[in-house]
N, C-alpha and C positions, 0 to 999 in steps of 0.2 A: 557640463561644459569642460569643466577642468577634471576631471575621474581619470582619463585614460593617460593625462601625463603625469597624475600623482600616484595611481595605483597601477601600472606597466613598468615592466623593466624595460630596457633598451637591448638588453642582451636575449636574446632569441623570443621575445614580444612574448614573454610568459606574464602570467599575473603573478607580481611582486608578494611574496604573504605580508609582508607588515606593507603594505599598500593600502589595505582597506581601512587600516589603524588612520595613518596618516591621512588618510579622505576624511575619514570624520572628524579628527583634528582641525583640517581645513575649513570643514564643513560647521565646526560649532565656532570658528574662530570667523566665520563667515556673517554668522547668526549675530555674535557680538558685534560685527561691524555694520549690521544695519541696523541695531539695538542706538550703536553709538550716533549712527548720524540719525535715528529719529528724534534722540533727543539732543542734536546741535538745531533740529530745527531743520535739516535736509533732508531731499529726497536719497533714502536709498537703493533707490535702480540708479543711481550713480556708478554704483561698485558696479555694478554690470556692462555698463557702455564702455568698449573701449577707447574712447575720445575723453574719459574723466578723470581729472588728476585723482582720483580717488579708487581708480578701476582694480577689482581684485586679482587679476590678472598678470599686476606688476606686485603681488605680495604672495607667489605661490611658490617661489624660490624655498624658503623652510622647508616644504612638506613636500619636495623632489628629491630623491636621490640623484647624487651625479656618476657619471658612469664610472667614478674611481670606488664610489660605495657600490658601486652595483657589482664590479668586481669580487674586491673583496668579499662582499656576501656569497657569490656565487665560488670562490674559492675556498670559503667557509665550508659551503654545503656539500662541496667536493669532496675534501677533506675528510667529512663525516659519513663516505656512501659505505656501508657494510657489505662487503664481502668484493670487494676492488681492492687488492695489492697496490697499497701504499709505497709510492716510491721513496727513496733515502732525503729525510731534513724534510716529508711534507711536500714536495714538488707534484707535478702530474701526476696522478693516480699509472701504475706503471701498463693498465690495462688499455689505456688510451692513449700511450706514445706510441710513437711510429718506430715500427722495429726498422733495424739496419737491411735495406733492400726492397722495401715495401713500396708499393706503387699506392701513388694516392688513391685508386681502386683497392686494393688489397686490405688498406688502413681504413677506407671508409666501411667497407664491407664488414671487417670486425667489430668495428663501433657499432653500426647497424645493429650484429647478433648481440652485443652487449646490450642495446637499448631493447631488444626485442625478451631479452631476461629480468629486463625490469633493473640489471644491475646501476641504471643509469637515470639521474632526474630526467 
């Protein structure tokens, strides 16, 4: 129910890698909360309905990224692509800026061979 918006990025609907980390974390921290309400003595398909102040639904916040982490990650892994000239201070990778002149065809089309070499997640 909850997988695709704890283990999905926002940024081009990739599978997040420490996504599946965080599902499970979700996931045993899900396990403790039906643990807990069998012994208050409640039903836990509570956590399930979203009509129950108890629903887990409204406790998935932790184990989401927000699209400012999603960023960062994703400029992280930029950063790290081998054999992409690094632009000056870390910026844009220099193979993926738009040269002076370039038509937004011209710019996509390069990306494209780029991603087609594999030089690109």
């Amino acid at each position: 129910m909850w997988k695709p918006s704890i283990d999905t990025s926002i940024i081009g609907q990739k599978l997040d890698q420490s996504g599946a980390l965080r599902f499970g974390e979700f996931t045993m921290f899900a396990k403790r909360e039906e643990e807990r309400m069998r012994k208050e003595g409640k039903n836990p398909q509570d956590l399930y309905d979203d009509q129950s102040p108890d629903y887990l639904g409204k406790k998935t916040r932790p184990y989401i990224k927000t699209i400012m982490e999603q960023i960062k990650d994703y400029s992280e892994k930029m950063k790290a692509q081998p054999g992409i000239e690094k632009a000056p201070g870390g910026g844009v990778p220099k193979a993926l800026q738009r040269l002076p002149g370039d038509t937004p065809e011209q710019y996509l089309e390069r990306k494209r061979q780029l991603e087609r070499k594999r030089q690109l997640p």
